[in-house]
C-alpha positions, 0 to 999 in steps of 0.5 A, a space after each residue: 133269075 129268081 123273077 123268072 121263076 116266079 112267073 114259071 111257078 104261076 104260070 104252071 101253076 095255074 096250068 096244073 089246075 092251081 088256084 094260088 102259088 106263094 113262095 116262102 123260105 124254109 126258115 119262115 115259121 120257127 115259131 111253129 115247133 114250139 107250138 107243135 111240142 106243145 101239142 104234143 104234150 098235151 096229148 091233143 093228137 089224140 091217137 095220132 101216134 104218126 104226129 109224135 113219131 115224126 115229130 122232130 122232122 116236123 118241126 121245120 122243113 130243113 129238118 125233113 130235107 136239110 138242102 131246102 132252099 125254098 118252099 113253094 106253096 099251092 093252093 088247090 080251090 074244092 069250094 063247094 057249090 053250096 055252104 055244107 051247114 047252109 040248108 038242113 040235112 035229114 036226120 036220117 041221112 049221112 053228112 059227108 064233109 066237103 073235101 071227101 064227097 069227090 075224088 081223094 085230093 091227094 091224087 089230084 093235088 100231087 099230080 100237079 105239084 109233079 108237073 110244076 115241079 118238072 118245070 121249076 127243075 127243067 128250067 132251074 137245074 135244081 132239086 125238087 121234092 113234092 108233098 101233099 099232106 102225108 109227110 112231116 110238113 107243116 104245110 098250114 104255116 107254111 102257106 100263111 108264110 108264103 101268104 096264100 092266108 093265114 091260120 084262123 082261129 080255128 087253125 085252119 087256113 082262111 084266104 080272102 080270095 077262096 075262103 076256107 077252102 084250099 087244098 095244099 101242096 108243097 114244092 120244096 126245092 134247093 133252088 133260091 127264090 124270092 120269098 113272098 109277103 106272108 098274110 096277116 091275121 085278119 079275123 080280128 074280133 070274129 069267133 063264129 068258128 070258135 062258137 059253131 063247134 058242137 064239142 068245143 074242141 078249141 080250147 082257145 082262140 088258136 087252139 086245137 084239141 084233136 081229141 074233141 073234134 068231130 072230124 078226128 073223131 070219125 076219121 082218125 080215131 080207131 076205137 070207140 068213141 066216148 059217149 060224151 060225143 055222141 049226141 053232140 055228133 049228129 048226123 056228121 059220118 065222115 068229117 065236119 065242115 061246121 068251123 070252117 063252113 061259118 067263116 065270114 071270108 067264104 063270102 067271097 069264095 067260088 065253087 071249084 073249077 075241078 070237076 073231080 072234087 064235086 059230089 058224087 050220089 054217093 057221097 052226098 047226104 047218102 041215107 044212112 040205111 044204105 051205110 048200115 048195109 055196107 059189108 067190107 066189099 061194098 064199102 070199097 067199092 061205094 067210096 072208091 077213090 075218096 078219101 073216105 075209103 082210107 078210113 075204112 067200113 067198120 069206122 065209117 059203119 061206127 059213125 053211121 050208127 052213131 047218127 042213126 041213134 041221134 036219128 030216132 028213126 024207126 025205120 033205121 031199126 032193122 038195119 041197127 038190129 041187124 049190126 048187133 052181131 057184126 064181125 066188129 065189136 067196134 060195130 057192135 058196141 055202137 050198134 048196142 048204143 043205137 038200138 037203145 035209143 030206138 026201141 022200147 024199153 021191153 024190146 030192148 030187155 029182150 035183146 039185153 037178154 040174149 045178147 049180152 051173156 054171149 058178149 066177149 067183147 069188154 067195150 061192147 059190154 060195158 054198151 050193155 051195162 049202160 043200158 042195164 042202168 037205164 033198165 034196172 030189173 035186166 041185172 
């Protein structure tokens, strides 16, 4: 029976659009809660408040479903027709990650887990649950478990078939299927992932701290971003690929089959002018359908000004200027920091002058301030 399933799930997967489906037990990875309330308590979630809400749920699959019998784990192949840090982009235009420059995966990954789960419950009788990603599922140890790869030492699944670019989806079921082998570790003495991050955000081998990566920095994280960062984030707007994009193992990855995850003119490398100029409608309409749209203008915007004060374009000036006086102070604040690094000293003493006493905002004064050290004689 069990074997019978096994060819099912593949041949649905595959089916569904699926690259790679392994099977684990709900039990696979006790290790993985230890690491997780380490995590935790060091506060390397950042503003993740969800991480810590649900964290006892997390800590293993029969936490969140307690009739689990099996995990079936499905990878879902966005490989990029070309490597994200391979050829330089412009400084003036915006880098968008690889899994956010076509249509939001969650729709298109759980779209296919629904189908093979019907299958699996069709054919088995047993219950079935699907989960892509917005759930307290650990769905990383899982998939190296199940052996679809293993963690890196960037915590990131690698795969010797696709690289570092899987999507992953979850089946649970109360259904008993033979597990799979799980992967073994195969990054040896490598740490091009380590080295190629620009915030040093991995404390360790194997270790992640939110709180500095790029990524989190300009998708999960609502408020200001600390200025330490900011330099060092370039012109990444949404997201960073740099960890997983150096991987040795992407040698032997392909681009996607999945004409939904391919880059939209959008998406790609889009000017950062055309960002600036974004009110909040249209913002929705520009990224509808990505992933970047759940994050939301005034974030985007944020980072977008961020890259156009690392720019040192001038022809970004107007569009910076005029963000000065957004409904935001989280535009603002970012807006002040950029329009410092673009125009003269006498220039930026004007504006300092007729913008600053009007200010209401603490975050976007304290931007102030710190052009008022660099500008004495504005005090």
């Amino acid at each position: 029976m069990s074997s019978d399933l096994k060819f099912l799930l593949q041949r649905e997967a595959v089916s569904a659009g699926f690259d790679a489906v392994r099977v684990t037990s709900p039990d696979a990875i006790p290790e993985a809660a230890d690491r997780l309330i380490a995590f935790l308590a060091d506060g390397r979630h950042g503003e993740m408040a969800w991480m810590t809400a649900h964290a006892e749920r997390r800590k293993s699959p029969q936490a969140l479903w307690p009739e689990a019998r099996s995990v079936v784990m499905l990878g879902l192949n966005y490989g990029p027709d070309e490597n994200p840090i391979a050829t330089g982009v412009a400084a003036n235009r915006a880098v968008i990650s690889a899994y956010a420059r076509g249509r939001d995966y969650h729709d298109i990954v759980k779209a296919g887990l629904k189908r093979v789960a019907r299958a699996l419950h069709a054919a088995s009788g047993g219950d079935v649950k699907v989960f892509v990603d917005t759930a307290p599922l650990m769905e990383k140890p899982l998939a190296a478990a199940a052996g679809l790869g293993w963690q890196g030492k960037h915590t990131n699944l690698v795969s010797r078939v696709h690289g570092s670019w899987l999507f992953l989806g979850a089946i649970l079921t109360t259904v008993v299927i033979q597990p799979d082998a799980p992967e073994v570790d195969h990054c040896g003495s490598c740490r091009r992932c380590l080295d190629a991050c620009p915030t040093h955000a991995f404390p360790t081998p194997y270790q992640l701290d939110a709180r500095r990566c790029i990524a989190y920095l300009t998708i999960e994280h609502p408020g200001h971003i600390a200025e330490e960062f900011r330099a060092p984030m370039g012109n990444r707007v949404f997201g960073c690929d740099d960890c997983l994009a150096v991987c040795p193992w992407n040698k032997f990855a392909a681009a996607t089959r999945e004409m939904r995850f391919h880059a939209r003119a959008e998406t790609k490398n889009p000017p950062l002018a055309e960002i600036l100029a974004l009110d909040d409608a249209a913002f929705r309409v520009r990224f509808a359908g990505t992933p970047v749209k759940r994050t939301g203008r005034d974030r985007v915007v944020r980072n977008a000004l961020i890259a156009a004060g690392n720019a040192g374009d001038p022809a970004l000036l107007e569009p910076v200027r005029r963000l000065l006086h957004d409904a935001s102070p989280l535009v603002r604040a970012m807006a002040v920091w950029a329009i410092a690094r673009l125009v003269n000293a006498a220039d930026l003493r004007a504006l300092a002058a007729a913008l600053r006493a009007g200010e209401t905002d603490a975050a976007v004064t304290a931007e102030w301030d710190r052009v008022s050290l660099a500008l004495p004689q504005l005090a």
